[in-house]
C-alpha positions in Angstrom: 19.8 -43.4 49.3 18.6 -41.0 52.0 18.7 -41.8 55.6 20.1 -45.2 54.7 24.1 -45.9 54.5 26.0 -48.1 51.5 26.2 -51.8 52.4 29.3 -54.6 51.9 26.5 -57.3 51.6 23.5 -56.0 49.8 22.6 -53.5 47.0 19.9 -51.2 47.9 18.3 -49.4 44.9 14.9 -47.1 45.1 12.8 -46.6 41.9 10.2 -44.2 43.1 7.7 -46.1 45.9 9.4 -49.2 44.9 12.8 -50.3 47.1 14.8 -53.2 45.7 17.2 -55.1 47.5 19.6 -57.6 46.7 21.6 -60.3 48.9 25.0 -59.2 47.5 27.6 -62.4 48.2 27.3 -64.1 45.4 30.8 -66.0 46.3 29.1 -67.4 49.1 25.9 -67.7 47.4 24.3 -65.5 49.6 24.8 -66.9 52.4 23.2 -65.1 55.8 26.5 -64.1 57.5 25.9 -61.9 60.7 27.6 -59.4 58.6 24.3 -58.8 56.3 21.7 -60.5 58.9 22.9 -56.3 60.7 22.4 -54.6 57.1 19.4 -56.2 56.5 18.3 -55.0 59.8 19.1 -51.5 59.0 17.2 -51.8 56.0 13.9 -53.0 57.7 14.3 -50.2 60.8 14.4 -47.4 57.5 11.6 -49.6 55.7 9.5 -49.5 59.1 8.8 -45.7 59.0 8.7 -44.7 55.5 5.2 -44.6 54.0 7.3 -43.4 50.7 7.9 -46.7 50.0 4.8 -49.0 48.9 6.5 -52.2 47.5 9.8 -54.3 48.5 11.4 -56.5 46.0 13.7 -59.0 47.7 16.1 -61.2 45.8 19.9 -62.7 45.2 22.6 -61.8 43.3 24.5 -64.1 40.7 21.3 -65.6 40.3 21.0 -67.4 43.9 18.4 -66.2 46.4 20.0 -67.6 49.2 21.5 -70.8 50.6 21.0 -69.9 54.0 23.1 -69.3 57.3 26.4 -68.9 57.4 28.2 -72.4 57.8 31.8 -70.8 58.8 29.8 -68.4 60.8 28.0 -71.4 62.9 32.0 -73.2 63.0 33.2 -69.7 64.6 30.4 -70.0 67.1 31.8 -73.4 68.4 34.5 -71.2 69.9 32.3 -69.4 72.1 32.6 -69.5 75.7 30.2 -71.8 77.3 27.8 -69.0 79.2 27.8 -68.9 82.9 25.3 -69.8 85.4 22.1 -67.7 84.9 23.3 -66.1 81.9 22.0 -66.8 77.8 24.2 -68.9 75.3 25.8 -66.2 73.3 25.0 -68.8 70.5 21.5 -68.3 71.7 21.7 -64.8 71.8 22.8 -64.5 67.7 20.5 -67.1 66.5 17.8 -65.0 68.2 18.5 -61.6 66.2 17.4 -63.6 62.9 14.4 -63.8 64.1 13.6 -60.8 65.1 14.9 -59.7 61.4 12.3 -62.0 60.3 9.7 -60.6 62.4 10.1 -57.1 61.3 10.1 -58.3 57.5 7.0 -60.1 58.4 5.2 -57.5 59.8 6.5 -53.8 57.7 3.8 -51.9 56.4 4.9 -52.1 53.1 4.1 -55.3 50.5 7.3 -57.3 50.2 7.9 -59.9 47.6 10.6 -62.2 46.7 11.8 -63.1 43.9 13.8 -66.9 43.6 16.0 -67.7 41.4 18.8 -70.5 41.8 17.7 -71.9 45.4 16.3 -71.1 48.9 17.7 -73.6 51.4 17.6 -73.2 54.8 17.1 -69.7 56.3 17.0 -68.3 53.1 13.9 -70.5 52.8 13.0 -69.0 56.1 13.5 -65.2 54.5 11.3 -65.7 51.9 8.4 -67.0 53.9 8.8 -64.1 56.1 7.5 -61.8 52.5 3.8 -61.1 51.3 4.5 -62.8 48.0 7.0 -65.0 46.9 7.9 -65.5 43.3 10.3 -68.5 42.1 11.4 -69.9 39.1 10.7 -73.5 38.1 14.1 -75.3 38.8 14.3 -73.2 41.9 15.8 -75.4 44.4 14.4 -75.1 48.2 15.2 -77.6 51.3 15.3 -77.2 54.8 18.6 -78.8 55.8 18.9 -78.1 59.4 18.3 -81.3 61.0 21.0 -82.8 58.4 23.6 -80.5 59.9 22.7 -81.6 63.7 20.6 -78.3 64.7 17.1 -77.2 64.4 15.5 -74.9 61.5 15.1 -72.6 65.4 14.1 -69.3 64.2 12.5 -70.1 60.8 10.2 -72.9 61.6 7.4 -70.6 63.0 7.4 -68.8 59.8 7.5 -71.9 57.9 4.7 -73.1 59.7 2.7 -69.4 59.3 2.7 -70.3 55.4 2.1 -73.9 54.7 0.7 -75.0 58.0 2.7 -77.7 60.6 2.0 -80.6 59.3 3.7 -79.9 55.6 6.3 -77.9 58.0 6.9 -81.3 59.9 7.6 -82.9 56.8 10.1 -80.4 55.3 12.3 -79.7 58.7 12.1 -83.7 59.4 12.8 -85.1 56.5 15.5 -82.3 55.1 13.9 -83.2 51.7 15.2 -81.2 48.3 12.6 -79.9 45.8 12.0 -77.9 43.3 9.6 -74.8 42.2 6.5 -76.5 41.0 6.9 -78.7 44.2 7.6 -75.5 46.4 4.0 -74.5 44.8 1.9 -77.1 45.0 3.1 -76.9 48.9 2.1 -73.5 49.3 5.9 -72.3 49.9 5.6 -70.3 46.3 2.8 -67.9 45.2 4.0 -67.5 41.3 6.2 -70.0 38.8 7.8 -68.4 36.0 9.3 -71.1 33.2 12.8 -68.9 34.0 14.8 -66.0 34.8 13.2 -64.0 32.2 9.4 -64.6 32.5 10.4 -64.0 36.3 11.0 -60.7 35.4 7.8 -60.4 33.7 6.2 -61.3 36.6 7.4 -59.4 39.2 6.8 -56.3 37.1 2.8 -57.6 37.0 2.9 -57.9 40.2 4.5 -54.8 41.2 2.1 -53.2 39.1 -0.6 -55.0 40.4 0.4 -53.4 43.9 1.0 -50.1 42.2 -2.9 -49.9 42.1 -3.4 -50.6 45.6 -3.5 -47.5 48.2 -0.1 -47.9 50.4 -2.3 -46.9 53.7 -4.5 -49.2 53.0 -2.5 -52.0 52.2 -0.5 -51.8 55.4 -3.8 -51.2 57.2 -5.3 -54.4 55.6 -1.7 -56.4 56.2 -1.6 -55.6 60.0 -5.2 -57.4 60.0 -4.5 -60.5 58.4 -1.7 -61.2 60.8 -3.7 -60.3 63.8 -6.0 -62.6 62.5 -3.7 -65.1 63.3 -3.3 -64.2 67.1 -6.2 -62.0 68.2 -9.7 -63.3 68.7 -12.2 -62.7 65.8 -14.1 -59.9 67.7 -11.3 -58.0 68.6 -9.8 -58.4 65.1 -13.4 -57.2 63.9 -13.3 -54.1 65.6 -9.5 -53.2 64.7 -10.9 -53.5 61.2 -14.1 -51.2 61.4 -11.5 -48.9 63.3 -9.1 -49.1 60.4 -11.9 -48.9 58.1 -13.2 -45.5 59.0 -9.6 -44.4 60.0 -8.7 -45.2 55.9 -12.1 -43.9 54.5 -11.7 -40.5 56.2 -8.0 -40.2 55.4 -6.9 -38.8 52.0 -6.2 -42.0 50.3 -10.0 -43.1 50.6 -11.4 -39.7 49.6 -9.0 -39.6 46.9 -10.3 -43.0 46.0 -13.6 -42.7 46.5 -13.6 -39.5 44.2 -11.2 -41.2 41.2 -13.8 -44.4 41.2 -16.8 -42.0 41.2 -14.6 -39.7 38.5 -13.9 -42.8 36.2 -10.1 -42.1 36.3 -7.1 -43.6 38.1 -5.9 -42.4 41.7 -3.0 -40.6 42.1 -1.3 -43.0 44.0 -1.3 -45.5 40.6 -0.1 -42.5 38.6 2.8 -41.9 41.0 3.6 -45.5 40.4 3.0 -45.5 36.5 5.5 -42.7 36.1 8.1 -44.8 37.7 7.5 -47.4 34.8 
């Protein structure tokens, strides 16, 4: 792929405006070693600037989302020197860089989905609520298991909390309960339950469809509202939307939408993404 290097831990694959990637330790089931926490990085920093790129599909191999950090990774971190007066816990310091992955993901102009199969425990559960959609299979298993280890879900829990609200969040990180898909639904945690692996597939390719008829400007336009929503005061947010608005109707993807309504005929952008079908 252009501009971006090959990867030990994940498979990176572009179909047209689509990017797909894929946790790639399937040994350890996909566990978040610091190893792929970096490529992942180097895949969101690409992501962040290329407006080529309209839809992220984010998944595990050998049918396993991901089971979260790295439990040999937190052991070698025992061994860490103690910091010094006035200077940050190099544990501190690591567990810190996952969530500024996280934020990125949250935040990239593009739609990102992903797609659970097998389980999402831990920060992989943290992951996937960092994505716009989040597609599961029924006997998906999810748990935050933090606490049961002796540590706290640090970096995750805000995003946790961003998708189901704090009180279910309490529940989850202080209880460490395991559940399944439907559960993960009713909660809020999962957008879309497919029966299995197969009518997963189904779905996501509705749903990337689905996004293929959205305008990519204006869907990272409309995502940078909603999450200043969450920050910003109303009126301020209001304004960066009539700003964004005019900014968007002026610019070629309005016009060119505008004019393929008016035309009774699909925008270009949807025929880009139907010839990548």
């Amino acid at each position: 792929m252009v501009n971006l290097p090959k990867f030990e831990n994940l498979r990176v694959e572009r179909r047209g405006p689509q990017l797909f990637v894929t946790l790639n330790r399937p040994e350890a089931r996909n566990a978040l070693s610091r190893e792929m926490v970096t490529e992942l990085f180097a895949v969101a920093r690409w992501l962040e600037n290329e407006r080529g790129i309209g839809a992220v599909v984010l998944r595990g191999a050998g049918g396993v989302f991901s089971a979260g950090g790295d439990i040999k990774g937190f052991k070698a971190s025992l061994e860490l020197p103690k910091p010094k007066r006035a200077r940050r816990d190099p544990i501190a310091v690591n567990n810190r860089q996952f969530g500024k992955l996280l934020t990125i993901i949250n935040s990239l102009p593009q739609t990102v989905i992903a797609a659970v199969e097998g389980a999402a425990i831990a920060g992989g559960l943290g992951l996937m609520c960092a994505t716009d959609v989040v597609i599961a299979t029924a006997n998906a298993k999810f748990s935050l298991t933090e606490t049961t280890l002796g540590i706290p879900p640090a970096q995750i829990a805000p995003f946790v909390a961003a998708r189901i609200g704090v009180p279910k969040a309490r529940v989850l990180a202080l209880t460490g309960a395991r559940f399944e898909g439907r559960e993960a639904a009713r909660l809020g945690l999962v957008d879309l339950i497919s029966d299995d692996s197969a009518m997963l597939e189904v779905t996501l390719q509705k749903v990337l469809a689905d996004i293929g008829r959205c305008a990519p400007g204006a869907n990272a336009a409309t995502k940078r509202l909603l999450l200043a929503s969450l920050t910003v005061p109303r009126g301020k947010v209001l304004d960066q939307a009539a700003k964004a608005f005019a900014t968007c109707l002026r610019g070629e993807e309005g016009r060119e939408g505008v004019t393929a309504f008016l035309e009774k005929r699909p925008a270009r952008w949807v025929e880009k993404a139907q010839e990548e079908h």
